[in-house]
C-alpha positions as CSV (number, residue, x, y, z in Angstrom):
1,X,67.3,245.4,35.9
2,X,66.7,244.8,32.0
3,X,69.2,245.2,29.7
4,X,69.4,244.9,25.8
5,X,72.5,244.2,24.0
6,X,72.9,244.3,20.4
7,X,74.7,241.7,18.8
8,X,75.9,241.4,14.6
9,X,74.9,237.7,13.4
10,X,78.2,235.7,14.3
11,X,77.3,237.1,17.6
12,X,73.9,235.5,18.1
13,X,75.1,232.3,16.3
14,X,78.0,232.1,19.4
15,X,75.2,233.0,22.0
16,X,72.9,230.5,20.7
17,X,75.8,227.7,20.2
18,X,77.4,228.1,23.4
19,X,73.4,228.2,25.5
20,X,72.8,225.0,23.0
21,X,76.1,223.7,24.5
22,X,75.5,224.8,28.3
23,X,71.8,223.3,28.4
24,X,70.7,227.1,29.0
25,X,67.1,227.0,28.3
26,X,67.1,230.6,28.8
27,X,69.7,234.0,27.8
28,X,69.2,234.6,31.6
29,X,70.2,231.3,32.8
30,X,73.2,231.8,30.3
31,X,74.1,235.5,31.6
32,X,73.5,234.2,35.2
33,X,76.2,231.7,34.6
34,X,78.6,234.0,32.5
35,X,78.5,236.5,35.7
36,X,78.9,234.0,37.9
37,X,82.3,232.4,36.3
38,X,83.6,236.1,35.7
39,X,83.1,237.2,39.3
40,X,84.6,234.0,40.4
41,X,88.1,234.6,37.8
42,X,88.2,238.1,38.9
43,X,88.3,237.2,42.5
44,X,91.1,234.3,41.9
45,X,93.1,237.3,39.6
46,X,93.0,239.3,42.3
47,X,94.6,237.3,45.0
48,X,97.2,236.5,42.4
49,X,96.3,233.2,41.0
50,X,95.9,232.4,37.1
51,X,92.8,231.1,35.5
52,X,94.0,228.1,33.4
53,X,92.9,224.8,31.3
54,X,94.4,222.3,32.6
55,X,95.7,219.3,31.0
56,X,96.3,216.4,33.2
57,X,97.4,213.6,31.2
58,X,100.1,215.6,29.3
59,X,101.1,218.1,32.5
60,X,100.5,221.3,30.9
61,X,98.3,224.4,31.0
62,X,96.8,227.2,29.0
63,X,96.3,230.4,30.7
64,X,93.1,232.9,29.9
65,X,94.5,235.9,28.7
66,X,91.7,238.2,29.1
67,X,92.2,242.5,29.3
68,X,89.7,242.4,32.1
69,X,90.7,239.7,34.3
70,X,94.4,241.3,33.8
71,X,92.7,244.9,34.6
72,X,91.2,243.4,37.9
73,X,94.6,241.5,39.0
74,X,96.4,245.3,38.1
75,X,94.1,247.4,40.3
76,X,94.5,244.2,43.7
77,X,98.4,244.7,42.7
78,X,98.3,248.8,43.1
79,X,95.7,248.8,45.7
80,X,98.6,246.2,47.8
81,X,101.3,248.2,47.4
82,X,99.2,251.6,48.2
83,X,98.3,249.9,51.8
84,X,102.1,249.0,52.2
85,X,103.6,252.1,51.4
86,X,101.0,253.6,54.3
């Protein structure tokens, strides 16, 4: 599959900062990793867990707040209580 997206400047400059930052020699290799750490929060949101930072030394986190990940964790929740109201 091919796909195009079309991106305004300071979108290109965070593409090409964060691949520079990655080591992503290539926008696939970039994308391929970006799908692979979204698939893997949206399965974590949907069993009911948080995707956080964590910061050890001073015990404290900062969760993602993200309208997707919260959309996937909202349609595991309804789906739940649809199978235990059956």
């Amino acid at each position: 599959m091919r796909i195009q997206l079309d991106l305004d400047e300071a979108g290109v400059e965070l593409l090409e900062s964060l691949e520079k930052a990655t080591g992503s020699k290539t926008h696939k290799e970039f994308f391929n990793n970006a799908i692979t750490l979204m698939d893997w929060a949206v399965k974590q949101r949907r069993v009911g867990r948080i995707i956080a930072s964590m910061d050890e030394v001073n015990e404290n986190y900062k969760e993602l707040q993200m309208p997707a990940l919260e959309y996937a964790a909202a349609q595991a929740n309804q789906t739940r209580e649809t199978v235990a109201m059956e």
